[in-house]
C-alpha positions in Angstrom: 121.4 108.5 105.1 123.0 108.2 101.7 124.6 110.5 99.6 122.9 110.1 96.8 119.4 109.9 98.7 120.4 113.9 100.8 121.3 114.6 96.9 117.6 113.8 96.0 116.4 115.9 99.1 118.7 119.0 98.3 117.8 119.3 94.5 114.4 119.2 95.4 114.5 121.9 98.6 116.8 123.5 96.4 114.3 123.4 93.8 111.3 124.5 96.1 113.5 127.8 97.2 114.4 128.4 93.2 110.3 128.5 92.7 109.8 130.8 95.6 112.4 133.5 93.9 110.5 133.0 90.9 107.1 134.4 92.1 109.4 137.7 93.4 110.6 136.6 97.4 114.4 137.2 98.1 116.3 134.2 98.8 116.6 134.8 102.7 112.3 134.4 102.3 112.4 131.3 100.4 115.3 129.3 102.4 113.2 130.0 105.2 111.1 126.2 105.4 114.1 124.9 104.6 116.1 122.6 107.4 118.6 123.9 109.5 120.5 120.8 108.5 120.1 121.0 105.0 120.4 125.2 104.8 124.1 125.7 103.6 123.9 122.7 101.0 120.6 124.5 99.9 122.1 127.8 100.0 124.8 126.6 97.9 122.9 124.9 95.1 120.5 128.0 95.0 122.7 130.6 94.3 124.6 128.5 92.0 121.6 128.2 90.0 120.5 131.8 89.8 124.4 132.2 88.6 123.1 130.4 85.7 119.5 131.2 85.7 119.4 133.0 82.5 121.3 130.1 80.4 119.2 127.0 82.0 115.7 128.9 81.3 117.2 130.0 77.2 118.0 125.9 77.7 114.6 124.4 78.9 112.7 126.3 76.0 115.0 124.0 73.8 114.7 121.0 75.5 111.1 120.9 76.6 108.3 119.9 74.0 106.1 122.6 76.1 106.5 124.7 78.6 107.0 122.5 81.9 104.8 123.6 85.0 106.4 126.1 88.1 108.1 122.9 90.3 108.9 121.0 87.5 110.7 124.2 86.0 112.5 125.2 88.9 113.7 121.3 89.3 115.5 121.4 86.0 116.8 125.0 85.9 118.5 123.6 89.4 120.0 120.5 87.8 120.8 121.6 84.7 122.8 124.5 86.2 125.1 121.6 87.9 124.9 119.3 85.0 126.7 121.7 82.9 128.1 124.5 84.5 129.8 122.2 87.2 130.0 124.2 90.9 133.8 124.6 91.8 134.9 122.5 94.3 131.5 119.9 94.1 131.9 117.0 91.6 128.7 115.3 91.1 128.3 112.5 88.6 126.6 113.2 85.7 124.1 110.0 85.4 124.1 109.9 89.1 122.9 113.7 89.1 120.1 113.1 86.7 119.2 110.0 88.6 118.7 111.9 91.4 116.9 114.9 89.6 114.6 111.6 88.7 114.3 110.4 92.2 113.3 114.0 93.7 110.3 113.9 91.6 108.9 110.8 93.4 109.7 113.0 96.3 107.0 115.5 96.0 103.4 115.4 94.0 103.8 118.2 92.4 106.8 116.5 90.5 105.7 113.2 90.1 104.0 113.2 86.9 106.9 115.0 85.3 109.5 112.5 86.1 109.7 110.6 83.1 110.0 114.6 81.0 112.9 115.4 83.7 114.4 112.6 82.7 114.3 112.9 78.9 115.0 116.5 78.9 118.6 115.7 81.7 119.5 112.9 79.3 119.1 115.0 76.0 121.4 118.1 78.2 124.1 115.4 78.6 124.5 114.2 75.4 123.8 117.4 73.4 125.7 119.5 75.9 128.2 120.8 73.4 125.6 122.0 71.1 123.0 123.4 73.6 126.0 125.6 74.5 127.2 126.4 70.8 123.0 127.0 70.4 122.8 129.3 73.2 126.0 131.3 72.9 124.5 134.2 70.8 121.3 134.5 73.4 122.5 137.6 75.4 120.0 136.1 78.4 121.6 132.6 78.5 125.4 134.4 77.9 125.3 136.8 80.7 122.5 135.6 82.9 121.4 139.2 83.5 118.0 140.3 82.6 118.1 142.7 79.1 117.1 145.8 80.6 120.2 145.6 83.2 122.2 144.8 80.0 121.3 147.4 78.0 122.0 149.6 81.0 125.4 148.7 81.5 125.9 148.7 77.7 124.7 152.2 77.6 126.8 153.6 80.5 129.8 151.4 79.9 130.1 151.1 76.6 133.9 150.0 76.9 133.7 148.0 80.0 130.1 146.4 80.4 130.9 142.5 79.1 133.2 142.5 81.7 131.1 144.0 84.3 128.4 142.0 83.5 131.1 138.6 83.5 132.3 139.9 86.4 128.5 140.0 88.3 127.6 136.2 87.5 131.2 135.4 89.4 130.9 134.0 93.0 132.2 136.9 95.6 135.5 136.4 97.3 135.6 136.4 101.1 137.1 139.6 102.7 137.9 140.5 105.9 138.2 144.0 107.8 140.8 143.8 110.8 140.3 145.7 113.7 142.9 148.0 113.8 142.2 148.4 117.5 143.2 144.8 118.4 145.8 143.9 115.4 147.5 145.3 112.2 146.5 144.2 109.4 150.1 142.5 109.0 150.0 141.2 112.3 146.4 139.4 111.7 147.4 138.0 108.4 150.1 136.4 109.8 147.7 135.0 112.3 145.6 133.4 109.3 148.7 132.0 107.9 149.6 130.4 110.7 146.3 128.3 110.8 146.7 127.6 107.1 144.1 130.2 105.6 146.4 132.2 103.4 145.5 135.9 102.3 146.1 139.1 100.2 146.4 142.4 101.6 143.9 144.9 100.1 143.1 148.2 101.1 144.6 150.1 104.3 142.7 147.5 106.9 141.3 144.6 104.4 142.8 141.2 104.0 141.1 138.3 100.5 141.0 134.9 102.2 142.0 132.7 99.2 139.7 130.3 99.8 136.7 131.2 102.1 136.0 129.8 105.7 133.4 129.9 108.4 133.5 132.9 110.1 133.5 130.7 113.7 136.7 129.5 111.9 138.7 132.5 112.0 140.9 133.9 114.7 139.7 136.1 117.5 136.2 136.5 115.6 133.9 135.9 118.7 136.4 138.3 120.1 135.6 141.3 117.5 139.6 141.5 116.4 137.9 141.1 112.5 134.7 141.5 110.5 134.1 139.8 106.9 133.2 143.1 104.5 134.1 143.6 100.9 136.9 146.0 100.1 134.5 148.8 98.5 132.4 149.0 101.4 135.5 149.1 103.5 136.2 152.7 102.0 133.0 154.9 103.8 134.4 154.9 107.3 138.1 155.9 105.5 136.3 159.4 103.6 134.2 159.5 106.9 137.4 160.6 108.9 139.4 161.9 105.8 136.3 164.3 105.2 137.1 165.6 109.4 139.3 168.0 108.8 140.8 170.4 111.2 141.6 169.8 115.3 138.2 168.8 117.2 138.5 169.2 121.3 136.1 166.9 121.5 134.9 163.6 119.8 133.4 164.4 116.1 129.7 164.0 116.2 128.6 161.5 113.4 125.6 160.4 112.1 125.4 157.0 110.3 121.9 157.6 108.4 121.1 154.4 107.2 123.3 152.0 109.7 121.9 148.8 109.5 124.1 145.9 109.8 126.2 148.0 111.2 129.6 147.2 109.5 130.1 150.9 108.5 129.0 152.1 112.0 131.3 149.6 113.3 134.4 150.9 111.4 134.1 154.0 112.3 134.4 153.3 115.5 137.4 151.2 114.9 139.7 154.2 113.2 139.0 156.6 116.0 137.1 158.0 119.3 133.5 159.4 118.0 130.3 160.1 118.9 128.0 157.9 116.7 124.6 157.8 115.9 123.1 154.8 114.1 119.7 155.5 112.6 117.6 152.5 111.1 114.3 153.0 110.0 113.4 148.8 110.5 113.6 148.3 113.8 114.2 144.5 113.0 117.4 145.2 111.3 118.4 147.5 114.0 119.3 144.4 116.2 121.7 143.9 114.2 123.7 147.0 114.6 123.8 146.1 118.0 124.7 142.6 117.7 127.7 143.7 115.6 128.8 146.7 118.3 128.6 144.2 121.0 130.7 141.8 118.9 133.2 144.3 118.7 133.4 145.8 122.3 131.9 149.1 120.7 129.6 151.5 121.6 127.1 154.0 120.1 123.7 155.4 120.2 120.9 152.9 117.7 117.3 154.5 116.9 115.1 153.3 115.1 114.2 156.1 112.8 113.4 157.4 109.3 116.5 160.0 108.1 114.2 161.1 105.6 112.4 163.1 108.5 114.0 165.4 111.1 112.3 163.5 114.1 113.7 163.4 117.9 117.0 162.6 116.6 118.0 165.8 114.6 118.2 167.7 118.2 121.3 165.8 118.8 122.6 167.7 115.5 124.5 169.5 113.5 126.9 166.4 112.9 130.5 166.9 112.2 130.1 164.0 109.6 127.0 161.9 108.3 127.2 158.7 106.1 124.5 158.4 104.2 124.8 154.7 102.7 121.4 155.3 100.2 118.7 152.0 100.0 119.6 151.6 96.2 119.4 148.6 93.6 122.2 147.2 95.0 123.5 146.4 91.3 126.9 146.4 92.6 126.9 143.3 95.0 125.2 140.9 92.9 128.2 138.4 93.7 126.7 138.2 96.9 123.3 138.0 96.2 122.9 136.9 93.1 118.7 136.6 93.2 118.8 140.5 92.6 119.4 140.8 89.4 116.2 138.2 89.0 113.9 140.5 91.8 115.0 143.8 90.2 112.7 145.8 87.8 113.9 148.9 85.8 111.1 151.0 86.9 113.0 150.3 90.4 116.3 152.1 89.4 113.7 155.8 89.3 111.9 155.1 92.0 115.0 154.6 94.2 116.8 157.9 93.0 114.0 159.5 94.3 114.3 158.1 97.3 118.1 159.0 97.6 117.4 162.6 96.7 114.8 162.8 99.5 117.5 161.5 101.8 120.2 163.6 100.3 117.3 167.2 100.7 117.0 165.7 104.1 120.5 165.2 105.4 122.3 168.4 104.6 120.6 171.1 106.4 121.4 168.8 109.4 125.8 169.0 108.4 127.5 171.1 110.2 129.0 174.3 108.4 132.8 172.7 107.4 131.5 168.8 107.8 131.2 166.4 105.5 128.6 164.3 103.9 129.5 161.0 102.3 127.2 159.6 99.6 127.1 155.6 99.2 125.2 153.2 97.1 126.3 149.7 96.1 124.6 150.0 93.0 126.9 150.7 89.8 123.9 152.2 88.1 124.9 155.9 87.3 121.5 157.0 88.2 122.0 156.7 91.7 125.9 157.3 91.6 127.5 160.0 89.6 124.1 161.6 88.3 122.8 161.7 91.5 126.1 163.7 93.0 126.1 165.8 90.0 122.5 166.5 90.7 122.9 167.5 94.0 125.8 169.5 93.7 123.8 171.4 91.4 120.8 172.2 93.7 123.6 173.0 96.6 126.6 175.7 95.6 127.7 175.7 99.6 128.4 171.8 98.3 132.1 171.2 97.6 133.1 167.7 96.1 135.9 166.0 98.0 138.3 163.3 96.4 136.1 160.3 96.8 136.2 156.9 94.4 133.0 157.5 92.3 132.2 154.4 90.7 133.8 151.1 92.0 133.5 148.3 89.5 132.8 144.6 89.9 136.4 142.8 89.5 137.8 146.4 89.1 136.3 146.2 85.1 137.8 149.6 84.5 141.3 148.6 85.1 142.3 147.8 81.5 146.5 145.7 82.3 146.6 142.8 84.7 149.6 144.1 86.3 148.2 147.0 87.6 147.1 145.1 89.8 146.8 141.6 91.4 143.7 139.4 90.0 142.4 138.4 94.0 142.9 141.7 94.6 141.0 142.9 91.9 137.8 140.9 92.6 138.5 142.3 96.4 135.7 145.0 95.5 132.0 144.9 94.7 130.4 147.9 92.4 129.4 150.8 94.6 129.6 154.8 94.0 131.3 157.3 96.9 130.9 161.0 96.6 132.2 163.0 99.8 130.8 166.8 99.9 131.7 169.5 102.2 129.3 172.0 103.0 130.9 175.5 102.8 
């Protein structure tokens, strides 16, 4: 097959997917008829063009005598996105690309008819790419490809910081790795990836920022559990786990990992010392993966499949020395990595999770041992479900005492205000996400 012809075929899978996220599925949903062979490429192209999602649809209302149907939409918001915002690392021609935009519509009959308007609007894009941009550069939708609501939040609770936040969120995600402090230091393993040419920066006690990113199959002693890939701020809940078990214990700490699923966090625990673990998930689909990364990893600890909004079967096994409770939240904070939720989030979303988090929260505590700790996580930087939740329950609970803990993480570290406090990989080393550690009295 032909370049240019498997160019044709991924705009307009890629194309089919971007539809899909449209009418409200995830992107995990809408890859899902895609190919095996053609699922990174896809992949790729997709979340490139929800990256600039917000400029290409500000761009078609420019470009478009009216407003084109769903697939023909989604077809040009996908080009368009390469045609002027080129992706890193992927150099595609520019008449070549459009060409191919043109060719995909004879590819499907839902395009067809549009293919002589794809081609107009791509050729106009090309040559009046300077001023589309100048045009465009005032739209706060098209400038920071995050809906208004999410803007105005961030403006609101970050009035210093929240362009870069929000420049920081449109930014592909580094790849970071977690070594298994059982198996290697994190020295030791870093040497190991400079020796097979993947060079790295150390963040965090156990953490190592691949400069450029690989296939996890492609890294040493993977299959073998001796590292995990996880971002640097989620990297921190197993550290105020054990820094919150204070005190000699004759016996393994009893912890409970509330809402475990993948497992990473679970996992690290395990990693920085002997414990007792339980792993509740309330989707017994996404429980399988808690065991597929323990068995990775040579570890070992109880999964059930549970709701830790509900004292079931599980709670007998209680009180816990230590329970992470990483909250279901908006997940504001890792929109690097998944950059279709700022597109699938609603504001009315941010309430109706805080109440969920609270429930969790009411739940959780009377099951904490008296002298344990409970550690609050949400990769959300939304203060709703961060610091105004801790301050809220910290106010319904005087036997709650706060211990140091982060708070709010930033996207690309926005709040750090001199580049040589710290290094620039480093910085984008973390996600957003909130930490609050309280020890019940």
């Amino acid at each position: 097959m032909q370049p240019s012809t498997e160019l044709s075929q991924l705009l307009l899978a890629t194309a089919k997917a971007l539809a899909q996220v449209a009418r409200g599925q995830a992107t995990n949903t809408a890859m899902q008829p895609v190919a095996a062979a053609q699922k990174a490429g896809v992949q790729a192209l997709l979340f490139h063009a929800l990256r600039h999602w917000g400029w290409t649809q500000a761009c078609i209302k420019v470009l478009a005598p009216k407003p084109p149907k769903p697939a023909v939409h989604a077809l040009l918001c996908v080009t368009l996105a390469l045609l002027v915002f080129p992706k890193k690392g992927v150099a595609y021609d520019p008449h070549t690309l459009v060409n191919q935009a043109v060719a995909a519509c004879r590819l499907n009959m839902k395009l067809a008819h549009a293919h002589r308007m794809v081609n107009a609007c791509l050729r106009r894009a090309q040559r009046e790419q300077d001023a589309l941009l100048s045009q465009l550069a005032e739209d706060e939708l098209a400038r920071y490809n995050l809906p208004l609501w999410w803007l105005e939040k961030l403006r609101i609770q970050y009035p210093r910081h929240w362009q870069a936040i929000a420049q920081a969120q449109s930014q592909p995600a580094p790849m970071v790795l977690r070594v298994n402090t059982r198996m290697h230091t994190q020295q030791a393993y870093q040497e190991l990836l400079s020796e097979q040419g993947m060079p790295s920066h150390a963040v965090g006690p156990a953490g190592l920022v691949l400069d450029t990113p690989v296939p996890v199959s492609a890294l040493p002693g993977f299959g073998q559990g001796a590292v995990s890939v996880q971002d640097g701020a989620a990297q921190i809940a197993a550290e105020l786990v054990w820094q919150g078990l204070r005190g000699d214990h004759h016996s393994p700490p009893k912890i409970l990992d509330a809402c475990a699923a993948p497992g990473g966090k679970t996992a690290h625990i395990l990693e920085l010392g002997d414990a007792q673990v339980l792993a509740l998930e309330v989707d017994e689909a996404r429980s399988q993966r808690i065991h597929d990364t323990l068995a990775r990893l040579g570890l070992s600890a109880e999964v059930v499949v549970a709701d830790a909004s509900q004292a079931g079967e599980w709670a007998t096994q209680g009180p816990w020395d230590a329970i992470l409770l990483d909250a279901p939240c908006s997940a504001s904070g890792i929109v690097r990595r998944h950059p279709d939720i700022v597109w699938l989030r609603r504001e009315s979303d941010i309430e109706a999770l805080r109440r969920v988090q609270a429930e969790l929260l009411e739940a959780l505590w009377p099951q904490l041992k008296v002298g344990g700790c409970l550690v609050y996580a949400t990769c959300s930087v939304f203060r709703e479900e961060g610091e105004q939740q801790a301050q809220s329950f910290s106010e319904r609970h005087p036997d709650a005492t706060r211990l140091d803990a982060p708070g709010h993480l930033l996207p690309q570290r926005a709040e750090l205000e001199t580049e040589h406090e710290m290094s620039h990989n480093v910085r984008m080393a973390y996600d957003g996400f909130f930490y609050a550690n309280f020890q019940k009295r």
